[in-house]
C-alpha positions as CSV (number, residue, x, y, z in Angstrom):
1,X,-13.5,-51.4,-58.3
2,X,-16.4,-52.4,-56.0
3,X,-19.4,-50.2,-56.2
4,X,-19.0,-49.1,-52.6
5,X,-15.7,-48.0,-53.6
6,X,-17.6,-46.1,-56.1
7,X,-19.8,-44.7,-54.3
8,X,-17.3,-42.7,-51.7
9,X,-15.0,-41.8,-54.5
10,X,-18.1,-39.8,-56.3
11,X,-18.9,-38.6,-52.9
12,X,-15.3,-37.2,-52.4
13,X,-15.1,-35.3,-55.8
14,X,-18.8,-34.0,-55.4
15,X,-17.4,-32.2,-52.0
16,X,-14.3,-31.2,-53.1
17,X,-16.3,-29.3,-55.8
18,X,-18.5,-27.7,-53.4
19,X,-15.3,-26.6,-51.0
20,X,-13.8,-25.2,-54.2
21,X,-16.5,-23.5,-55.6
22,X,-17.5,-22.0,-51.4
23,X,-13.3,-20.9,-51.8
24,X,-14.1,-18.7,-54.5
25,X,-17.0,-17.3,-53.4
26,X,-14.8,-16.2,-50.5
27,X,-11.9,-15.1,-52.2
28,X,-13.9,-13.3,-54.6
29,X,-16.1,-11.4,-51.3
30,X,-12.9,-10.9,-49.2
31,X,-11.2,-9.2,-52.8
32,X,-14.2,-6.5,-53.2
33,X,-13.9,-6.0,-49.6
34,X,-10.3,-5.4,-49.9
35,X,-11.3,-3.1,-52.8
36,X,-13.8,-0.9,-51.4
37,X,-11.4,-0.2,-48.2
38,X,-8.4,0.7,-50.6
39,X,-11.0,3.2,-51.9
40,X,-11.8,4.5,-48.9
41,X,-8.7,5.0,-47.8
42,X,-7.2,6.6,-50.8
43,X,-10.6,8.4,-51.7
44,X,-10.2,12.2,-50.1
45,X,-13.5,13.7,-52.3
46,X,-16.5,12.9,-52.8
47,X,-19.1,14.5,-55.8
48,X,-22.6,16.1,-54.4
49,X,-25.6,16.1,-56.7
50,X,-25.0,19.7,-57.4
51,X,-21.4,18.8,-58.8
52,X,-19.6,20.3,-56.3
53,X,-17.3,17.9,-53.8
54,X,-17.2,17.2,-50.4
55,X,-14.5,15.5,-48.3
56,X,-14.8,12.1,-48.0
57,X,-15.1,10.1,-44.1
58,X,-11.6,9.5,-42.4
59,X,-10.0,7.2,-40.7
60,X,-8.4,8.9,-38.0
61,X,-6.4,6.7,-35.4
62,X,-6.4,8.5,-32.2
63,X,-6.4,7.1,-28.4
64,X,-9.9,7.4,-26.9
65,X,-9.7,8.6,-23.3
66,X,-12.8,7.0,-22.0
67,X,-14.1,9.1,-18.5
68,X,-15.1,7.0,-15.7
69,X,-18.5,6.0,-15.1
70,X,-20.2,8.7,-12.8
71,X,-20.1,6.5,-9.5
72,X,-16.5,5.2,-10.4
73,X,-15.4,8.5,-10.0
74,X,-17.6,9.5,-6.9
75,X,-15.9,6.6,-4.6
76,X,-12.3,7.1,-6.1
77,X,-13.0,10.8,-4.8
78,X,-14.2,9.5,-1.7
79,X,-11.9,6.9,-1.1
80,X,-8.9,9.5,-1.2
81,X,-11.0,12.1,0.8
82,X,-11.1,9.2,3.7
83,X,-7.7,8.4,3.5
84,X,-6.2,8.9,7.1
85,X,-3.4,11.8,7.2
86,X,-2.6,13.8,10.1
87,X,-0.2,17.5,10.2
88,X,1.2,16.8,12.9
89,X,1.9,14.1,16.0
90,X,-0.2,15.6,17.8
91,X,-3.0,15.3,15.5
92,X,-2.6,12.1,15.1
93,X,-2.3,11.1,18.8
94,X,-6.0,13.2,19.4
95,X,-7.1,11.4,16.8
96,X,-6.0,7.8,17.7
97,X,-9.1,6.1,19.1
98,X,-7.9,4.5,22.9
99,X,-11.5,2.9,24.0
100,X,-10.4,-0.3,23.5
101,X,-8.5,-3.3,25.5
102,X,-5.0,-3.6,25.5
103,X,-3.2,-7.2,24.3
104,X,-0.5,-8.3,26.6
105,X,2.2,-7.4,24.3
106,X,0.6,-4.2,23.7
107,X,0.0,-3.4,27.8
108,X,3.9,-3.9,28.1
109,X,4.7,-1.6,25.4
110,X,2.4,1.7,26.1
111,X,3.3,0.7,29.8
112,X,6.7,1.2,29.2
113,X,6.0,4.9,27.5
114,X,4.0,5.8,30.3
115,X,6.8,4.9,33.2
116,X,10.1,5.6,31.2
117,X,8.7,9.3,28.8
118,X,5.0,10.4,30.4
119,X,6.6,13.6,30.8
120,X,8.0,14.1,27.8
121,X,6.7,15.4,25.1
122,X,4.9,13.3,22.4
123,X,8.0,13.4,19.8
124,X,10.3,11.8,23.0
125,X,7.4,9.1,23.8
126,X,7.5,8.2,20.5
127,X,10.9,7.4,20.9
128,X,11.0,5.3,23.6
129,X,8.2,3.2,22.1
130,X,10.5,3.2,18.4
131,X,13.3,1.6,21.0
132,X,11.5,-1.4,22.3
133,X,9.9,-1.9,18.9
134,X,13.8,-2.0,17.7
135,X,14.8,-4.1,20.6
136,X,12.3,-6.9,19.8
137,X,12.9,-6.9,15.5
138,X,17.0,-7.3,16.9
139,X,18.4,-10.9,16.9
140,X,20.6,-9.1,20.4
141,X,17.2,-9.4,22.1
142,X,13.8,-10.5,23.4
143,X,11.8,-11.3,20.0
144,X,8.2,-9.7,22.0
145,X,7.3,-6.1,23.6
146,X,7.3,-7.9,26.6
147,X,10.1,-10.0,26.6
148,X,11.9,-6.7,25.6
149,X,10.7,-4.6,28.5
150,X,10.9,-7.2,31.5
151,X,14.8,-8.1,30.5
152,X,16.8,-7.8,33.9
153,X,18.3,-4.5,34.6
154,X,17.0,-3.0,31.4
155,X,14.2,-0.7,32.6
156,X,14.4,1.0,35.9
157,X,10.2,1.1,36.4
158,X,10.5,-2.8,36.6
159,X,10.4,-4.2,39.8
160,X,10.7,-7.8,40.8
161,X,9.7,-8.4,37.7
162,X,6.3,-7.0,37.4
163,X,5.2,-3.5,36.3
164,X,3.7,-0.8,38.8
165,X,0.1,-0.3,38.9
166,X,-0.9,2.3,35.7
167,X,-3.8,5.2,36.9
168,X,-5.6,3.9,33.8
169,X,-8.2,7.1,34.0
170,X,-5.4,9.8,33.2
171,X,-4.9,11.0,30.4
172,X,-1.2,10.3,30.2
173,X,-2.8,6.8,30.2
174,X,-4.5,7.4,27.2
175,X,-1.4,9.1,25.3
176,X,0.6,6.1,26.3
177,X,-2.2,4.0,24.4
178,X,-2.1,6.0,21.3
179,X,1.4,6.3,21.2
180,X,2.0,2.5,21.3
181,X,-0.6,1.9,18.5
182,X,1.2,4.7,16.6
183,X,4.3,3.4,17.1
184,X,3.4,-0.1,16.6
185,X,1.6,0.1,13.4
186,X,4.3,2.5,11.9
187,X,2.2,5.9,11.4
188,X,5.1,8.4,12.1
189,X,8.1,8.3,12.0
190,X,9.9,8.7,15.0
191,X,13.6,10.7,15.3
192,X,15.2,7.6,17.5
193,X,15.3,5.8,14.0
194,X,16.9,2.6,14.3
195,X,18.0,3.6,17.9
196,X,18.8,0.4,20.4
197,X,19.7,2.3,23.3
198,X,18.6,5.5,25.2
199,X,19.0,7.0,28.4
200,X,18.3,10.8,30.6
201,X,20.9,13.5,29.9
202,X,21.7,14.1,33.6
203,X,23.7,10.4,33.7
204,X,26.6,9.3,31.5
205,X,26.5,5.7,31.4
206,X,30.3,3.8,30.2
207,X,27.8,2.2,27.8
208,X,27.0,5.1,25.7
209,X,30.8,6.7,24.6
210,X,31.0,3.1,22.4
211,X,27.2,3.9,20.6
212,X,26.0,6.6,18.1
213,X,23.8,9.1,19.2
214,X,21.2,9.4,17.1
215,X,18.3,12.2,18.5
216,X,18.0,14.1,21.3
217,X,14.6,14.7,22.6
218,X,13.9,17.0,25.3
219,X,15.9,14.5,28.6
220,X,16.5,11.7,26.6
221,X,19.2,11.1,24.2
222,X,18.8,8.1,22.1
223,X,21.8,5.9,20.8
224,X,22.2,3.3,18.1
């Protein structure tokens, strides 16, 4: 055997002594600690200096509700205190901001409320804004508000294809606006439903013996 040989062979026992000797040490801590828990756990009484005994600490295993921070809790209280809500239709509608500028899409939509339900009350405007938004999610027709409410012969207001002039300072204006964003961004739930079809009471079209009537509102009676 060469001396270098030798040399790592001592080298190699020298640290598998140490390894084994650092294994023991280990064994021999982790064993006490092992000890001293088994104690502790079996261990219900303790003796005072005056003889008499005392119970012992427990481990008790129990889940720990932990409160919310202070601040956590203010916002989660605030954010539900903000949460929009509404009792009624009405509420909502006064409530609906209107100061703003109309899309296209949207103009032909609370256009269509205002000519086809401004006299009606808000429940049947509702309505015929839930048609047209029905209208345009149905593969039968035009995929847009617009599309929807400029198809030939569908809506009576429409003439030559273009939509009468709208006295945007009236308040049944303003209700057509609110209505449409209602309606559009799903906030109530309108009684036409899935409804495709609607029309006044005082006319029978052939159309409507083949549909199902789904609400009445006021003149209007609304079919699926």
């Amino acid at each position: 055997m060469s001396r270098k040989t030798h040399s790592i062979s001592a080298a190699a026992i020298l640290a598998a002594t140490s390894l084994t000797l650092a294994s023991a040490e280990t064994s021999g801590a982790f064993a006490q600690d092992q000890q001293d828990i088994s104690a502790a756990g079996m261990e219900t009484t303790k003796t005072a200096a005056d003889g008499s005994e005392k119970p012992a600490p427990q481990f008790v295993s129990e889940e720990i509700i932990q409160p919310l921070p202070e601040d956590a809790a203010q916002k989660e209280t605030q954010s539900d205190e903000t949460a929009p809500s509404a009792a009624s239709l009405r509420e909502l509608v006064s409530s609906t901001g209107t100061d703003y500028a109309l899309s296209e899409q949207m103009k032909c939509l609370a256009g269509a409320i205002y000519f086809e339900s401004r006299g009606e009350p808000l429940a049947g405007q509702l309505a015929v804004a839930q048609v047209i938004i029905n209208r345009a999610d149905s593969s039968s027709f035009p995929s847009s508000y617009c599309g929807v409410v400029y198809q030939r012969s569908q809506f009576s207001f429409v003439k030559g294809g273009r939509m009468p002039s709208i006295r945007t300072n009236s308040a049944a204006w303003r209700k057509a606006k609110a209505i449409a964003k209602i309606a559009h961004e799903g906030q109530w739930e309108s009684e036409a439903a899935d409804s495709l079809y609607f029309h006044a009471k005082y006319v029978r079209p052939s159309w409507s013996r083949k549909k199902v009537a789904r609400a009445t509102i006021n003149t209007h009676i609304f079919y699926r």
